[in-house]
C-alpha positions as CSV (number, residue, x, y, z in Angstrom):
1,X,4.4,-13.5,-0.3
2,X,2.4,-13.0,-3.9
3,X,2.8,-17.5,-3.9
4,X,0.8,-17.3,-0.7
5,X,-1.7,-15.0,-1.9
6,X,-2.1,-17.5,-5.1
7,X,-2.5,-20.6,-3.1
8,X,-4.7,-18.6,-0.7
9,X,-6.8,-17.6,-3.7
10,X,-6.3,-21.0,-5.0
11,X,-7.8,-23.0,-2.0
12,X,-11.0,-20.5,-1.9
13,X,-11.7,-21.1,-5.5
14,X,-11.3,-24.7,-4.7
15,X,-13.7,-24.6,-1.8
16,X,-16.5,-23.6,-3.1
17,X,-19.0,-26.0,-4.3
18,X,-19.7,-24.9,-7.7
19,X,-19.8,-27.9,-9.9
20,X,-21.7,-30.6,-10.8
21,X,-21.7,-33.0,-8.4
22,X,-21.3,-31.0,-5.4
23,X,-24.5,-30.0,-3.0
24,X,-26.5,-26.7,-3.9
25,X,-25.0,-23.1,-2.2
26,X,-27.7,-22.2,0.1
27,X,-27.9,-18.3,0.0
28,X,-30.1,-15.8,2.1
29,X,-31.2,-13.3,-1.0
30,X,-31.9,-9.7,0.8
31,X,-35.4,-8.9,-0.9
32,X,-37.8,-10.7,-1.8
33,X,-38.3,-12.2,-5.1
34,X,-38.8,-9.7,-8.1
35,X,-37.0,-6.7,-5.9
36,X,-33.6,-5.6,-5.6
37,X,-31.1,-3.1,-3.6
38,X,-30.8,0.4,-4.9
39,X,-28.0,2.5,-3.6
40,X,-29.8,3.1,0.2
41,X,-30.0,-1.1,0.4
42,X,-33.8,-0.4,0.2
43,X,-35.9,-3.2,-1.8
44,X,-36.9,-2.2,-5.2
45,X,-39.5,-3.6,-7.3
46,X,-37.5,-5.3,-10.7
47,X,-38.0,-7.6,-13.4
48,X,-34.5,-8.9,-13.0
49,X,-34.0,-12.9,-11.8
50,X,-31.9,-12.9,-8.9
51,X,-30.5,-16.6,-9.7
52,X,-30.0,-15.9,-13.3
53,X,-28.0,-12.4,-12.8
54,X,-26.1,-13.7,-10.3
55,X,-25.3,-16.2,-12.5
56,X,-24.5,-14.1,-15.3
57,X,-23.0,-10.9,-13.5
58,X,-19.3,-9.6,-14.6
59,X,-18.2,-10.4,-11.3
60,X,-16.8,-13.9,-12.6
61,X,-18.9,-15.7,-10.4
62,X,-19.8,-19.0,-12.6
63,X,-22.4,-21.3,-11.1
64,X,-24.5,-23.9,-12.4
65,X,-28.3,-23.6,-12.7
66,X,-29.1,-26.3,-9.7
67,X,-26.0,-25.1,-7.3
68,X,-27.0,-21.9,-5.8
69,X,-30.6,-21.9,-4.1
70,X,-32.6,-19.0,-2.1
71,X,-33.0,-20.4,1.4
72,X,-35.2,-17.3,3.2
73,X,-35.0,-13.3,3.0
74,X,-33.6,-10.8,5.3
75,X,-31.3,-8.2,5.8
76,X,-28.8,-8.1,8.4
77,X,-30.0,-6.3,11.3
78,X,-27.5,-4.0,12.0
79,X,-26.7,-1.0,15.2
80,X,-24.5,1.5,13.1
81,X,-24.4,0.3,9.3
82,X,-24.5,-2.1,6.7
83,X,-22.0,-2.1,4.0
84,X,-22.0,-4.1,0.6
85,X,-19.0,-5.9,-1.2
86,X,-19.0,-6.8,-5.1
87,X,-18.7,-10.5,-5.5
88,X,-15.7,-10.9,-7.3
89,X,-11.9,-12.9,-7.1
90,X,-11.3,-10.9,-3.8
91,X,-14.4,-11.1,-2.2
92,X,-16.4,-14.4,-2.6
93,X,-19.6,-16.6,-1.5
94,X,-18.6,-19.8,0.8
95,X,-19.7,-23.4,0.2
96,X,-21.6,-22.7,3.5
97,X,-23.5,-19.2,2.0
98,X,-21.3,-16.9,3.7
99,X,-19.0,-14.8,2.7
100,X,-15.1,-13.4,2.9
101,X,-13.7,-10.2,2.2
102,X,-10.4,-9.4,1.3
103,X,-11.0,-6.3,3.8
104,X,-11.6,-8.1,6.9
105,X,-9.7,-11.3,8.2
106,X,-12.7,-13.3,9.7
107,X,-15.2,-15.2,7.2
108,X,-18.7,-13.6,7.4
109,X,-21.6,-16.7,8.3
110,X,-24.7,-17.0,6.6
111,X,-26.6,-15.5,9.3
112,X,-24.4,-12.2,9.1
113,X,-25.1,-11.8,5.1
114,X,-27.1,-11.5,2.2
115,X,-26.7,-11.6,-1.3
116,X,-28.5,-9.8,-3.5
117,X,-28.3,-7.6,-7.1
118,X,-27.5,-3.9,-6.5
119,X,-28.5,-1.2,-8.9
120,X,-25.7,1.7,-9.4
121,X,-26.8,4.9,-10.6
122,X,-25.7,4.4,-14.1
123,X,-27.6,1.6,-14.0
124,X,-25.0,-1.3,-13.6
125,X,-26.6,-4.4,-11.3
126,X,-24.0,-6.1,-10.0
127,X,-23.9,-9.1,-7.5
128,X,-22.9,-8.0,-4.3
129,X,-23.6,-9.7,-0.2
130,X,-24.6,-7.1,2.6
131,X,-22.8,-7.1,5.9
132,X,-22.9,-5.4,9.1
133,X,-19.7,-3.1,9.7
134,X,-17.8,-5.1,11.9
135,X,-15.5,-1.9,12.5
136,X,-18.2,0.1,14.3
137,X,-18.1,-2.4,17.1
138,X,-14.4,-3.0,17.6
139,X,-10.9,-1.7,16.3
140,X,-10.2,-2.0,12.6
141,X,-6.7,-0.9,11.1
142,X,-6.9,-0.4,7.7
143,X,-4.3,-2.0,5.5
144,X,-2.7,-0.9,2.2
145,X,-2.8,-4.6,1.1
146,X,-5.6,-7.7,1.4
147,X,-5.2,-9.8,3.9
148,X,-2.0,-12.4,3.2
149,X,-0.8,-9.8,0.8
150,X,2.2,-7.4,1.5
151,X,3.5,-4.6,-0.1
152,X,6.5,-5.3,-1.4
153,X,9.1,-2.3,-2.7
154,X,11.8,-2.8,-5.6
């Protein structure tokens, strides 16, 4: 089951279109220019560049300059609540500018996300996408491993 989880992990990586002669990522950026989230997901004035943070954030996330491109602004409109996810190996940004989670089966479309930089308490910005809560409209079971993962006891 890990081997699975490795060629899963493998064929994301390998679909994204983050090289050089691949098409630009076309991401909807949650604020506009020169803001970003704080904590409540409300727009805060900043001085930080969106394209070069995401760029540079400790998520791993490793684009070139002319591959990722701002495409509009807006947050998902949501009827319960919106939830965030740290771009990272388990939860990354699609050659089409959605998203997947490792906590939910179903990739998230570029109409149903945002990406933007979100400002922890402590300061930390890290790259993260918005989403609304797919679990306040239908039945979620919550599982002790990512999806294609198992647990596995010696």
């Amino acid at each position: 089951m890990e081997l699975l989880g490795s060629y899963l992990y493998l064929w994301l990586v390998a679909s994204l279109s983050f090289t050089h002669g691949e098409g630009p990522v076309e991401v909807i950026k949650c604020c506009q220019e020169g803001f970003i989230l704080n904590q409540s997901y409300d727009c805060v004035k900043s001085s930080v560049s969106f394209l070069d943070a995401a760029r540079n954030s400790k998520s791993g996330v490793r684009t070139q300059p002319e591959n990722l491109q701002i495409s509009g602004y807006k947050k998902p409109v949501c009827n319960i609540k919106l939830e965030h996810h740290e771009i990272n190996r388990r939860n990354v940004l699609t050659a089409s500018g959605g998203a997947l989670s490792y906590k939910y089966k179903d990739e998230f479309k570029k109409v149903d996300v945002c990406f933007d930089i979100l400002e922890e308490l402590n300061g930390d910005q890290n790259f993260v996408f918005l989403n609304c809560d797919p679990c306040t409209e239908k039945e979620c079971v919550n599982l002790c491993c990512p999806h294609g993962h198992a647990y596995k006891d010696d």
